[in-house]
C-alpha positions as CSV (number, residue, x, y, z in Angstrom):
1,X,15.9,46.0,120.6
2,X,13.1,48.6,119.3
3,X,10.3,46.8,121.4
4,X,12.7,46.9,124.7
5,X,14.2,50.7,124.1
6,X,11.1,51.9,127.0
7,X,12.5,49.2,129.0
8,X,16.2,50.0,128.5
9,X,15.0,54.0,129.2
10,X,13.2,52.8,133.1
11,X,16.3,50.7,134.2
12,X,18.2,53.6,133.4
13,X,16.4,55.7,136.2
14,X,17.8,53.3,138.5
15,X,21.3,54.1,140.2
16,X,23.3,51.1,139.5
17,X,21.5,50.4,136.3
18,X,22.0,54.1,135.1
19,X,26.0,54.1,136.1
20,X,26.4,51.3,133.9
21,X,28.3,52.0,130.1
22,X,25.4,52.0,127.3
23,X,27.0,48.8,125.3
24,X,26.7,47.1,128.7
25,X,23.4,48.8,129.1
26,X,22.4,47.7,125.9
27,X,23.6,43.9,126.2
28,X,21.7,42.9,129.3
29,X,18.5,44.1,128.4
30,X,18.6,42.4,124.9
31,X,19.9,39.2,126.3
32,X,17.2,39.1,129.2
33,X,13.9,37.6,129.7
34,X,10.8,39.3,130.4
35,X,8.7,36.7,132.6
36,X,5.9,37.5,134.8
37,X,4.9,35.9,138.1
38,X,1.6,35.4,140.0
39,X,0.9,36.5,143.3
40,X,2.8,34.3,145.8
41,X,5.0,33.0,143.0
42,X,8.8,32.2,143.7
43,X,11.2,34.6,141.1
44,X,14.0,32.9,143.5
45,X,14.0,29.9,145.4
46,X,16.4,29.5,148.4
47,X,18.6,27.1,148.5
48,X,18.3,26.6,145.1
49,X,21.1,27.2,142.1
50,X,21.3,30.7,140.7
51,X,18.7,31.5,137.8
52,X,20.0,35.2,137.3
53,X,19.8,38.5,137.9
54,X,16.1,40.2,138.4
55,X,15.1,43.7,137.5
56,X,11.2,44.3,138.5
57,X,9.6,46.1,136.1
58,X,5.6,46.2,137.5
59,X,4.3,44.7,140.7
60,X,6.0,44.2,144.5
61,X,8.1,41.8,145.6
62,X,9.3,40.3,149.1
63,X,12.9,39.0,149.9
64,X,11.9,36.2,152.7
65,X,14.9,34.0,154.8
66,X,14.5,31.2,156.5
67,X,15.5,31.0,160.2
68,X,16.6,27.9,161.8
69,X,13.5,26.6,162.8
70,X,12.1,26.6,159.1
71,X,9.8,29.6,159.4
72,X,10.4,32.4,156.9
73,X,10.6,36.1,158.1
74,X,10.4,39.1,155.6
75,X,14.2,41.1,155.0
76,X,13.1,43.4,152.3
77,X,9.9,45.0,150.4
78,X,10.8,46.6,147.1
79,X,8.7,47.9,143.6
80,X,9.6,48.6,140.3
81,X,13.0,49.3,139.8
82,X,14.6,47.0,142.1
83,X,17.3,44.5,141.0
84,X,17.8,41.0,142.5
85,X,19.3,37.7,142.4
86,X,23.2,39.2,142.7
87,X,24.4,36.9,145.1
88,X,23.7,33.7,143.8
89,X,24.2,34.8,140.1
90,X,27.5,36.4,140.3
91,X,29.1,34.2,143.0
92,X,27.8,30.7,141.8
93,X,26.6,29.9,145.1
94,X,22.7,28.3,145.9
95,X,20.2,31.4,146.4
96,X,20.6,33.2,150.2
97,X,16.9,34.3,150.1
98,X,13.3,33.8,148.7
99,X,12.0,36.3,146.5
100,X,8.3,36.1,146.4
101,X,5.8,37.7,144.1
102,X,3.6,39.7,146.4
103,X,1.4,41.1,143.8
104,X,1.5,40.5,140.0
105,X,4.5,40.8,138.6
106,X,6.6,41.7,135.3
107,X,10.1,41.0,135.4
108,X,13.3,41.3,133.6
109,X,15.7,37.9,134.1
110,X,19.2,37.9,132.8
111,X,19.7,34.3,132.8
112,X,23.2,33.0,135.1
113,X,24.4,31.6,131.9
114,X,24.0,35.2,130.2
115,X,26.4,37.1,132.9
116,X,28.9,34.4,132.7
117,X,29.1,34.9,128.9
118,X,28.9,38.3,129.3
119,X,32.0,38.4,131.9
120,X,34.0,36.0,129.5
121,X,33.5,38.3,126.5
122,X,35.0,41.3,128.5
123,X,36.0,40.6,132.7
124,X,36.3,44.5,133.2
125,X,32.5,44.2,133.4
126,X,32.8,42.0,136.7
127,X,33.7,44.9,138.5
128,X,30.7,47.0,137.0
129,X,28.1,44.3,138.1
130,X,29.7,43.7,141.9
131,X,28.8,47.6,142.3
132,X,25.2,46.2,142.4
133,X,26.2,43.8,145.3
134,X,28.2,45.9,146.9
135,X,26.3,48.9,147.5
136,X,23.4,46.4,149.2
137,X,26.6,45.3,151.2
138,X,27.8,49.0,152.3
139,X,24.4,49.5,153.6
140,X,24.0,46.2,155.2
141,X,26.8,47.0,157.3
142,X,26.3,50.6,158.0
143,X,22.4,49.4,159.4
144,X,23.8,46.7,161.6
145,X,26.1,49.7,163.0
146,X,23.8,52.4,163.3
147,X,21.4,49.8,165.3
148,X,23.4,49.7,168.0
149,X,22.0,50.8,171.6
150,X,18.8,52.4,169.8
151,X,15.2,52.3,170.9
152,X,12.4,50.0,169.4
153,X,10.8,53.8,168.3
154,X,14.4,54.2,166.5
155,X,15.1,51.4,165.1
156,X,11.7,51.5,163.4
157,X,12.3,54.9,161.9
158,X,15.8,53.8,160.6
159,X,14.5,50.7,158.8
160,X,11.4,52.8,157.1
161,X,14.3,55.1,156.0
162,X,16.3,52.7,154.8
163,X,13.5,51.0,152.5
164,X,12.7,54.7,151.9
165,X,16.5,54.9,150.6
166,X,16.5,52.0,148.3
167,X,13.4,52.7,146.8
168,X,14.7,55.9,146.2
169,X,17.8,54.6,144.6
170,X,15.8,52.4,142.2
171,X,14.0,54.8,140.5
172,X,15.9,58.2,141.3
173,X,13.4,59.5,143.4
174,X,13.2,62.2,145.8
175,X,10.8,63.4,148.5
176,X,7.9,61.0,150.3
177,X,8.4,57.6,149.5
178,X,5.2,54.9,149.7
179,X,6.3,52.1,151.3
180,X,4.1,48.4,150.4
181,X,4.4,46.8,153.9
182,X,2.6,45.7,156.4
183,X,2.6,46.3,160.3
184,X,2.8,42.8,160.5
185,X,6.0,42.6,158.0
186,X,7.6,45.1,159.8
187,X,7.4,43.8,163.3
188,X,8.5,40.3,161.8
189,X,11.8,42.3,160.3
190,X,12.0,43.8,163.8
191,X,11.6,41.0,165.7
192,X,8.8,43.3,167.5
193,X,5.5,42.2,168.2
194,X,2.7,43.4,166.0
195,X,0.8,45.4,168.9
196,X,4.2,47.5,169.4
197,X,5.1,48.1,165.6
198,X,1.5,49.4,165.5
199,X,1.9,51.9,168.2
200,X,5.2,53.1,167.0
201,X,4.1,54.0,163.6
202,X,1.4,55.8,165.1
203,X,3.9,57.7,167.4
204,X,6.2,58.1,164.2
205,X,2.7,59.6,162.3
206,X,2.0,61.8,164.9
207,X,5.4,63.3,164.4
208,X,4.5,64.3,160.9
209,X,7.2,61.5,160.0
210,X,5.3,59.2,158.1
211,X,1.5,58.4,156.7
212,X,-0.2,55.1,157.4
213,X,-2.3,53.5,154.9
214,X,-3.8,50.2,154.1
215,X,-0.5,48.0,154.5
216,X,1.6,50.4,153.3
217,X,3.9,53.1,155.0
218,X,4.5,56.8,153.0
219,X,7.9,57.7,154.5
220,X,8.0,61.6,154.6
221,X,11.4,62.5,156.2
């Protein structure tokens, strides 16, 4: 466990993670995997049986879904900190979403067949791992409601704070937030074009609200 204790200390920054007991703590990261991914490499396959629960420890990743007519849209950008795979992995069911190496990436993996043995030896710890999938859920559903009856300019500004607010969360952050998407990811999460994405941010930058970079967003307030 000596060669894993930084890696135990870093998940610990993370709010879910962090809120966990330490002998629960403690088990996951010594009976994980540490794999590492190429660029454009699938850490999750939709469609496909669970493999586990992911915890990105260097490197970006994308959550992509397919729509009905086969073409895959972006749902979600996240870094190092972020934890993924709960769906499939604690309900049984085939993988809701792609996740996609966007850049090199290190990765923690606790295998399916690791959280089942780790619900059987103790079921109380059910309830501490749903808290992952329910928190995403609570603010799932309080996006869809706040969307309602806003303006392009609006809806754009909730999403980036949004991101902003999970990136926080999985790291304990505060303050500016650097966000690794691009216009074109954005307005694909929108369902904007490009073009109008493009002149939003600028609008939103001009406000002193954000900082534009090369594909990536620093989210200020």
């Amino acid at each position: 466990m000596d060669d894993r204790a930084p890696i135990l200390e870093f998940l610990k920054r993370g709010r879910w993670f962090g809120g966990l007991d330490a002998a629960l703590q403690r088990a996951i990261v010594e009976r994980a995997q540490i794999l590492r991914f190429a660029p454009g490499e699938l850490l999750a396959e939709e469609g496909m049986p669970p493999a586990g629960l992911y915890a990105v420890l260097a490197g970006h990743v994308r959550v992509m879904r397919r729509l009905g007519n086969g073409t895959e849209v972006p749902v979600h950008v996240a870094g190092k900190g972020f934890w993924t795979g709960e769906y499939a992995t604690f309900s049984g069911q085939r993988v809701i979403g792609s996740i996609v190496a966007a850049t090199s990436v290190r990765a923690l993996c606790l295998p399916a067949a690791e959280f089942e043995r780790l619900v059987e030896d103790d079921p109380r710890r059910f309830r501490a791992f749903m808290k992952l999938m329910l928190e995403r859920y609570r603010f799932a559903y309080g996006a869809v409601a706040e969307l309602q009856g806003l303006s392009s300019e609006q809806v754009l500004a909730r999403r980036l704070a949004g991101l902003a607010h999970m990136w926080r969360d999985d790291l304990s952050l505060s303050g500016p937030v650097d966000l690794r998407v691009s216009q074109a990811e954005l307005a694909a999460m929108l369902g904007l074009s490009r073009q109008r994405v493009s002149a939003l941010l600028h609008r939103l930058e001009a406000q002193g609200r954000i900082q534009l970079g090369f594909r990536s967003v620093r989210v200020l307030s």
